[in-house]
Structures are given as C-alpha cells and as structure tokens.
N, C-alpha and C positions, 0 to 999 in steps of 0.2 A: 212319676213325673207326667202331668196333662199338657201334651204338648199341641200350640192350635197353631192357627196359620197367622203370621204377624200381625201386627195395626195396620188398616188401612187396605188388607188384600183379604179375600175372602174366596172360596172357594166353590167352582162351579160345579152343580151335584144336577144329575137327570131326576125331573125330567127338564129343568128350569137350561140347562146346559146344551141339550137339543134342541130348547129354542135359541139360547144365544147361536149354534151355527147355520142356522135357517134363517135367522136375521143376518145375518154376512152375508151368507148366499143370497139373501135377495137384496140388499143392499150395494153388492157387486155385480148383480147381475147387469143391469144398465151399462157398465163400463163395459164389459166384455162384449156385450153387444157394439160399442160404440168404438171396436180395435182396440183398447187399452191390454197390454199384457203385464202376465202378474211379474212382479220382484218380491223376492225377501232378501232383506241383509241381516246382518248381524245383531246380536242383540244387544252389544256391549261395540263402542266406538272409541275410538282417541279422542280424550277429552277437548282438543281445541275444536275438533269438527264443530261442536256444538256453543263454546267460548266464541270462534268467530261468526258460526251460520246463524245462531238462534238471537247471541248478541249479551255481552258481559250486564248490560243493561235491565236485562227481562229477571222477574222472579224464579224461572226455570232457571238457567245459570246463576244465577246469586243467590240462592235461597233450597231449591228442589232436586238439583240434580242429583245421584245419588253415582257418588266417585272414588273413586278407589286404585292403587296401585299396586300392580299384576307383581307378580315374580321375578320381573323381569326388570323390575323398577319402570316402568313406562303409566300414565296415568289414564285409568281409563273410564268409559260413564256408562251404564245401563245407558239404553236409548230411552228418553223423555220424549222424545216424538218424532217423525216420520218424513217427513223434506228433507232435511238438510245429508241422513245418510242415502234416501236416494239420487239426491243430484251429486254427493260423492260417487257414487257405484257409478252413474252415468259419465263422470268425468274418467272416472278409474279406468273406467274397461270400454273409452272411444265411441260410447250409442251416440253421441250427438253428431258425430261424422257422418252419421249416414243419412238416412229420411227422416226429414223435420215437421211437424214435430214429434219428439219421443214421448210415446204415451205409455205409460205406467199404473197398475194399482195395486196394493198389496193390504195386506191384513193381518196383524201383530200387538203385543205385549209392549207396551208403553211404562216407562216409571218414574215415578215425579212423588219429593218426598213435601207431597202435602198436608195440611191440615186433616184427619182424617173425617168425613161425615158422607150421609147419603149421598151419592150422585160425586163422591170427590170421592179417589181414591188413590192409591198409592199404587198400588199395577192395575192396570186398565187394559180395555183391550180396543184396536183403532182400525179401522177401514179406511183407505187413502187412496186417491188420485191423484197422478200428475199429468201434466203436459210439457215436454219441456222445447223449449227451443222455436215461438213462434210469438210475435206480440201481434194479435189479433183480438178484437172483442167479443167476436165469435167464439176463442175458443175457452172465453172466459165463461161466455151465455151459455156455452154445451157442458160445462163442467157443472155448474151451478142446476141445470136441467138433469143432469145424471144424477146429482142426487135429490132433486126433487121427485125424480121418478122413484129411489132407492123407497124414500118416506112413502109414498102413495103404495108400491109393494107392499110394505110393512100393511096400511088399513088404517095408517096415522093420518088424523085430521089437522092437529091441534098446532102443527109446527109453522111458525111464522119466520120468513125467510127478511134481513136487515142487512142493510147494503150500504156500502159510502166505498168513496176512493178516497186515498192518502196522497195522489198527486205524484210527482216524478223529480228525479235529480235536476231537473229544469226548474218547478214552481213550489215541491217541497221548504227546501231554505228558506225564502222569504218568508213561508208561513210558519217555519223554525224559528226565526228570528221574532214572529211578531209575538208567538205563545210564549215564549221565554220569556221578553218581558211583563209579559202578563202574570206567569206564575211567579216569577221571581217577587212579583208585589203580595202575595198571599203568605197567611200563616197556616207553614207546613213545619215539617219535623227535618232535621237535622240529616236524614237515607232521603227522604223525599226531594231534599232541597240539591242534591247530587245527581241526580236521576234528572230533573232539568238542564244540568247541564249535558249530561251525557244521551240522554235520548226524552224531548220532552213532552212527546207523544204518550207516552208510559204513564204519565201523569192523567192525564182524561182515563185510563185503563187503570186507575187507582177505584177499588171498591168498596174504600173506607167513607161512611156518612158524611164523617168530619170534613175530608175530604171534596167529597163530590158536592157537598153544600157551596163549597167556593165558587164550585168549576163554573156555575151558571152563567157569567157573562163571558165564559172565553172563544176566541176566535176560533172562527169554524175554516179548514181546511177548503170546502165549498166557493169560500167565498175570496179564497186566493191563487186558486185551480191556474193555470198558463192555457192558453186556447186547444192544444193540442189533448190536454189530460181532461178536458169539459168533454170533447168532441167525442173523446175513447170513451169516455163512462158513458154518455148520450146514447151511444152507439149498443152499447153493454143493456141499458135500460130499455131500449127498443125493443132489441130482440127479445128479450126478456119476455115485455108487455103481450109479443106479437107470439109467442110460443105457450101465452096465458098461463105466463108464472106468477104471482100477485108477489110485491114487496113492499117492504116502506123503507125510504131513506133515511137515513139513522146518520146525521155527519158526526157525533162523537163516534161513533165504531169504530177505532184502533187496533183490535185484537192485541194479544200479548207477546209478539214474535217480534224482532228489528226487522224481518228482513220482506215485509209486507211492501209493495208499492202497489200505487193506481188500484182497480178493483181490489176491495175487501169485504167479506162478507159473513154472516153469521145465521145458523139455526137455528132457533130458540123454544121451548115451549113451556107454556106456563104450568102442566104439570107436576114439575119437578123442584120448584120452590126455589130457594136462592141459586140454585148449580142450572138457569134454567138452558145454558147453551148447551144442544143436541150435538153440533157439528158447526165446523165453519173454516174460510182459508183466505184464499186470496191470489192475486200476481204478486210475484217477488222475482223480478226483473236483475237483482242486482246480485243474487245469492249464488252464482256461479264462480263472480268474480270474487268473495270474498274468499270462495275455499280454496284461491286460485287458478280459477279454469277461466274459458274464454265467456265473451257476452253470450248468454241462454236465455231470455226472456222467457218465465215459464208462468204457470198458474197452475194449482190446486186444492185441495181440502182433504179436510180426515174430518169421519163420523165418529162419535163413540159409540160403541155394541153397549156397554151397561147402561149408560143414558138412555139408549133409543128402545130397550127393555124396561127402564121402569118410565118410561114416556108412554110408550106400550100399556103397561100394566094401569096406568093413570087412565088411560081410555077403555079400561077392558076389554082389549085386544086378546089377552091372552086365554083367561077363562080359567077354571079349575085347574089345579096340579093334575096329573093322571100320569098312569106307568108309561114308562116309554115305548111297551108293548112290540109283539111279537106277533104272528097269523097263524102261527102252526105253535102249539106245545104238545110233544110226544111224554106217555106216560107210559112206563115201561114196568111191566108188574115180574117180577124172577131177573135172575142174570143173564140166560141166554136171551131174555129179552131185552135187556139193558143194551146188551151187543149189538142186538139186530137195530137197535132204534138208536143208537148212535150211529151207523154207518147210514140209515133214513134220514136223519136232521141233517145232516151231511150233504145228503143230495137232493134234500131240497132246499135249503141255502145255496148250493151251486147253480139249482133252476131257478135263482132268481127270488126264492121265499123269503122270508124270517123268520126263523123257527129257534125254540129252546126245547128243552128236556127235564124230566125231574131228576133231581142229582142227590146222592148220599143217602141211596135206598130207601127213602121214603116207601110207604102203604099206601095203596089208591086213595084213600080220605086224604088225605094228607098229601098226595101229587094230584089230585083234584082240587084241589084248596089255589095250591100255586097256578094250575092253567086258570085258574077261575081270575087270579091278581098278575098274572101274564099280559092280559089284555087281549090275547088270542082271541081268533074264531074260530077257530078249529083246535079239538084236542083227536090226537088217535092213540089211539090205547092198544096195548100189545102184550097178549099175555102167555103163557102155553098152550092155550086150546088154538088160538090163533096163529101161533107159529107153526103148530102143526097144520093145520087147515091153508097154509100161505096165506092169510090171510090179515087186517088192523081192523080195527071199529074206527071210525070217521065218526066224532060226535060234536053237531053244533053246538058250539055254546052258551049261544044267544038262542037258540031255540029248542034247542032238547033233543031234537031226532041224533038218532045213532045208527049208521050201516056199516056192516060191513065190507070192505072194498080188499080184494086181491091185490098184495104188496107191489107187485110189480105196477101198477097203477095206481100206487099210492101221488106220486108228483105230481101226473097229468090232473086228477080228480082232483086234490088239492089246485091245482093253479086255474083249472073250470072253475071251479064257484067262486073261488076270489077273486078270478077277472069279471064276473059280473056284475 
C-alpha cells in the first residue's frame, strides 16, 4: 500500500522547512517588537464560531469548511482561519477588560477544502495579528506597517500592498441597497443570484470572467462613504504616505470574509500567478458582537508562510537547496571510541554548537563521506591512538589542515574558530 499525504496538503521536508520557520520568525518579528503577544487556540472550533464570525455567505462556510461531528454528537470545524477563534479566546477568558487595545499574534495550520493548485492549498500555514478593542487609524496604519516590515525582512521587493475601506453600519446600507439593484439587473447563475441578497459585496469578490466582465459599471463604495468613514480612511492613508508605505487604492477590494468593515486591505504579488494574494485583512468592527460579546472595534491580518516562500523563490530569495547543516561532525573509528564521542557531541551541543556523529559503524571513508554532506566545518576524529594519547584530530573541512587538540579543549577550540 503507497500511502502519501492527501490532495491539497503536502509535506514540509529540510532543508525547504527550515526556511518555512525563518520566514515566521521574521515575519513575526515586527509584531513582537511592537507589544503584540503570542496566542494559540485550538485547532478544531464549534462550528457556529465560524457560521456566525466568518459569515454563512462566504465560500469558506458554504463550500470549504471541513466539518464534522465529534463523539459526542457536537458539530465541529478544523479552523479555516484565524480572527474569528481569536476574538472567541479574547471574549472567553475576559482580555478585553483590561488594557486596550489587546494585541495578539499567532502562527498556525489553517484548513479550507479547496480547489487544489499551486499557491492554493487545503492545510496552509498562517501568521496573524490582532488589535482588538480600539477604533483608531493609527492602529490600522501600524498593523499594516508590521507587515510591510515582515515583507522587507524576508528581501521581498515584488509585493504590492491594495487598500479600500467598506464603510460602516452608518453608510454601508445605502451603498447595500444601491449594488443590489445593480446586480440584481445582471445575468448570473442561480448560487450567485442568492448571495445578493444575503451579502452583495461577495459578488465584486466573485473571480469568475463571466462574472467580473459584468461588474465594470458597478457602484463603488468610495463613492457612498458617510463623512466620518472618508475621514478614518483619509487618516489611515496619511499615515501610511508619511511612514513611506506606497499603495494603490483598489475600491473593488472586498476580501472574502462578512465581518470586514472600514479599512480593508490586501498583499499581492505578481509572482505567483492566479493565487497572487501574499496576505491581507482589515477592521472588523462588528465581529465581537456577532459571537456575542460586547462592542470591540478591532483590526488585523494573516500572512500565508507558503505564498510568501514561493513569492520568495519567484525573486530568488532563496538560492540552491543545501543540507540543513551542522559545525561539528565527530567520526568515531572502534567502539570505545564511539563512547567517548557521544558523551563530546553531547557537550558541545550543550556549549551552544551543532554537532552530529557518524552512526551504525560506518569506516572512516564512509564517516568521512557523511561529515563531507553534513555541511560541517569541522570534523574530529577519534580513534585508539588518540584515546590513548587524550587526545581528537580537529580537521577543516573546507581546508584540509588537521591538529590534533587535547579532549578536554575539544569545546573551547571548537567554539574559537567558529566565533570567528
């Protein structure tokens, strides 16, 4: 039986896998500079979390989610994405009682049963900020700058950041009302023409040709704004300018979430061909009170880690595959020498080294072979002349000289040449 890892999910192998967590890590790092602390929740939620937070409306709940009911008969979802169980936890366990606003970021396994192809996948992996609990434009402009910094870590050029607001429970509906009638005049399909009436913003966020050929004359949110939701994005794009983030206004940008108000935003880069959104989010002002909690005006975003790797790989960011490498590989020639250079790798991994061994009695041709595809600088070799002698051979790798160095200064000498 050849058994592989489902459609749609694929599996991360080194050395391609140590960069997926170096790309987190620097993608998070900005937040943590900027006070956000980590959360993780769960990975599986009660399905209405996401029926009410995300919106029965969106392809994610009607189409992607991937659901199922426990043992217990209770109906439950892999998480598809990352909001809606953090502002749960947040309500759950009382953060917003205290200092506002509550800033968050975490980094987790996403699952959404899509289409499968490049840059779309079925588990994914996501990087995410929140803010919750403040309506400010500032803390729209800093969240949006935390991850333009995350991109610039990375050595990404290519990513083009696209901006609109959706407006507010004040000057939304009027411009509900005027798009309605406008799609209701078009030839759609029979799911699409339902989706009108139950959220018809979702409609501009249709990425069918047939489709988006219509959408050309329909009303732009922009241009139904209420004075107060102009003022907020105004304010959002200043800062923006003045912190020398480049964007372009994009008044179709929707995103594919309900629970999106005022700033919304998106990553993009053309790299990666039809899947070309890197990351993006927005304010969602109203997603407190649907899961029941009190008014939280919050804002955030989630990056994807696989996108922002072969986004990477499209600029060649990355460079050749190579071993994920080690600094020390000990080759131990007899068994008492095996002994002795197990309890060495030992303690130089504890001082702070990397170091491996050759393992399952290999011949020095042959444990020379492996320190040579180790990626080490250093091999010491340890044989009976040298145990008797207290003594290891120290041999560059990279350059061929070989000394021998007295055991008990095996770690310091080792960690002198490598610090320089």
């Amino acid at each position: 039986m050849n058994l592989q890892a489902p459609k749609g999910t694929f599996d991360w192998l080194p050395p391609r896998s140590e960069r997926a967590l170096a790309v987190r890590e620097t993608l998070t790092a900005p937040v943590r500079r900027a006070g956000y602390g980590y959360i993780e929740t769960p990975v599986f939620e009660d399905t209405t979390l996401f029926v009410r937070g995300v919106g029965e409306s969106t392809d994610i709940v009607s189409k992607e989610m991937y659901t199922f009911e426990d043992k217990g008969g209770r109906s439950i979802t892999l998480r598809p994405e990352g909001t809606a169980p953090v502002v749960r936890a947040v309500l759950q366990h009382s953060l917003h009682t205290g200092r506002l606003p509550v800033k968050l970021w975490y980094s987790g396994s996403q699952f959404r049963y899509e289409r499968a192809q490049k840059g779309r996948y079925r588990h994914f992996w996501q990087v995410g900020a929140e803010a919750l609990g403040a309506e400010d434009p500032a803390l729209d402009a800093e969240l949006i700058l935390l991850a333009v910094d995350g991109y610039t870590g990375l050595g990404l050029t290519g990513v083009r950041l696209l901006l609109n607001t959706l407006g507010d429970r004040e000057c939304r509906p009027v411009y509900r009302s005027a798009l309605q009638e406008f799609l209701r005049g078009l030839d759609l399909d029979e799911p699409t023409r339902q989706r009108i009436e139950i959220n018809p913003l979702r409609v501009l966020d249709d990425k069918r040709p047939e489709v988006r050929a219509q959408l050309t004359g329909a009303p732009l949110i922009v241009d139904h704004l209420c004075e107060a939701c102009k003022a907020y994005h105004e304010e959002v794009r200043s800062l923006l300018t003045a912190s020398g983030v480049a964007f372009v206004d994009d008044p179709r940008l929707v995103r594919g979430l309900d629970y999106y108000t005022r700033t919304t935003f998106e990553f993009v880069h053309d790299g990666l061909g039809s899947q070309s959104a890197v990351g993006g989010g927005g304010r969602y002002d109203g997603l407190s009170e649907m899961l029941g909690g009190p008014a939280l005006p919050s804002v955030g975003w989630a990056l994807g880690v696989d996108r922002m790797i072969l986004a990477m790989e499209s600029e060649g960011l990355l460079g050749d595959d190579v071993g994920t490498g080690v600094q020390v590989y000990g080759v131990p020639l007899g068994e008492e020498a095996r002994r002795r250079m197990f309890l060495l790798v030992t303690e130089l991994r504890r001082a702070g080294l990397t170091a491996d061994m050759s393992f399952g009695g290999k011949g020095v041709k042959g444990a020379m072979k492996s320190a040579d595809r180790s990626g080490a600088g250093y091999a010491v070799i340890l044989g009976d002349r040298d145990l008797a002698a207290g003594t290891a051979q120290v041999k560059d790798l990279a350059g061929g000289d070989q000394t021998a160095v007295p055991l008990a200064e095996i770690v310091m000498t080792l960690k002198e040449r490598l610090d320089k």
